[in-house]
C-alpha positions as CSV (number, residue, x, y, z in Angstrom):
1,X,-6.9,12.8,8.9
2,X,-4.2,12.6,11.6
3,X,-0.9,14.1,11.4
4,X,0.3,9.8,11.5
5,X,-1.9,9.0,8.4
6,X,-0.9,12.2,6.5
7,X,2.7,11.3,6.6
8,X,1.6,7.8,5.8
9,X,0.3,8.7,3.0
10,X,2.8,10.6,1.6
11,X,5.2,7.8,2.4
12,X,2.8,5.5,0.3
13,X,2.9,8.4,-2.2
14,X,6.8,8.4,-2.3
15,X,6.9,4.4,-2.9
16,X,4.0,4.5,-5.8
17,X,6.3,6.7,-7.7
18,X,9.2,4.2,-7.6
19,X,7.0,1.6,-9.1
20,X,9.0,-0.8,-7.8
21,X,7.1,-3.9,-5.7
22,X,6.9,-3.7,-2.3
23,X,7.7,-7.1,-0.9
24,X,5.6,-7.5,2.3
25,X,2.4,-5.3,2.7
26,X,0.4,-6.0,6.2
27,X,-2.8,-5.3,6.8
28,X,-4.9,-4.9,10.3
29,X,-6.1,-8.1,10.8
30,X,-3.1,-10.1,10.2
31,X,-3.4,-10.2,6.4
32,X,-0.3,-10.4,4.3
33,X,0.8,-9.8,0.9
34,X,3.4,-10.1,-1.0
35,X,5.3,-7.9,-4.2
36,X,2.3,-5.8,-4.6
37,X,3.2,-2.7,-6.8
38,X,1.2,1.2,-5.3
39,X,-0.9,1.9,-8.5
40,X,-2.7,4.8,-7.1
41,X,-3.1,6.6,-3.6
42,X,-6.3,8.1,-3.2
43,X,-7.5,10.3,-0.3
44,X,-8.5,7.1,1.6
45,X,-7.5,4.2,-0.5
46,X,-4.6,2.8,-2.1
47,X,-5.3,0.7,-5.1
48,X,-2.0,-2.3,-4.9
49,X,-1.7,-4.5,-8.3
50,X,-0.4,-8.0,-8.6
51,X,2.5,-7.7,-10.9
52,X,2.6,-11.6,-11.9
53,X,-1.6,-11.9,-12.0
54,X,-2.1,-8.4,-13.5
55,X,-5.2,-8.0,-10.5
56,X,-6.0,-5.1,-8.3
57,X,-7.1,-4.8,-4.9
58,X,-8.5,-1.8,-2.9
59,X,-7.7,-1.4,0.7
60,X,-8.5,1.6,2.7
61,X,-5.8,3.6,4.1
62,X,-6.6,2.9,7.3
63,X,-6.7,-0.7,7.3
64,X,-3.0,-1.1,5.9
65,X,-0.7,-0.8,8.4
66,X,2.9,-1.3,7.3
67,X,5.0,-2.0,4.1
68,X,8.6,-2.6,3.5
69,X,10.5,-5.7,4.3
70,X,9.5,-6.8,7.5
């Protein structure tokens, strides 16, 4: 793992602890969600829940590439 994806992850890390919703996540390949809450971060997946439909999805690291507001 990259020096890039380390920090990453810690920075997903950091925002999974708030457990506040994150209100735009992008992934490569132009996919977009919206007020997903970090459940877990693995070694190479983050696991984002659906606060309003209780769901789950599991993304590899590597395929998310920002959240935040923008």
């Amino acid at each position: 793992m990259g020096v890039f994806r380390s920090t990453f992850r810690q920075q997903l890390i950091s925002i999974s602890e708030s457990g506040q919703p994150i209100p735009v996540v992008r992934l490569v390949g132009g996919e977009t969600f919206r007020n997903l809450v970090i459940n877990n971060v693995g070694i190479d997946v983050v696991a984002f829940e659906d606060p309003d439909t209780d769901g789950t999805m599991y993304v590899p690291i590597g395929l998310v590439l920002s959240v935040g507001i923008f």
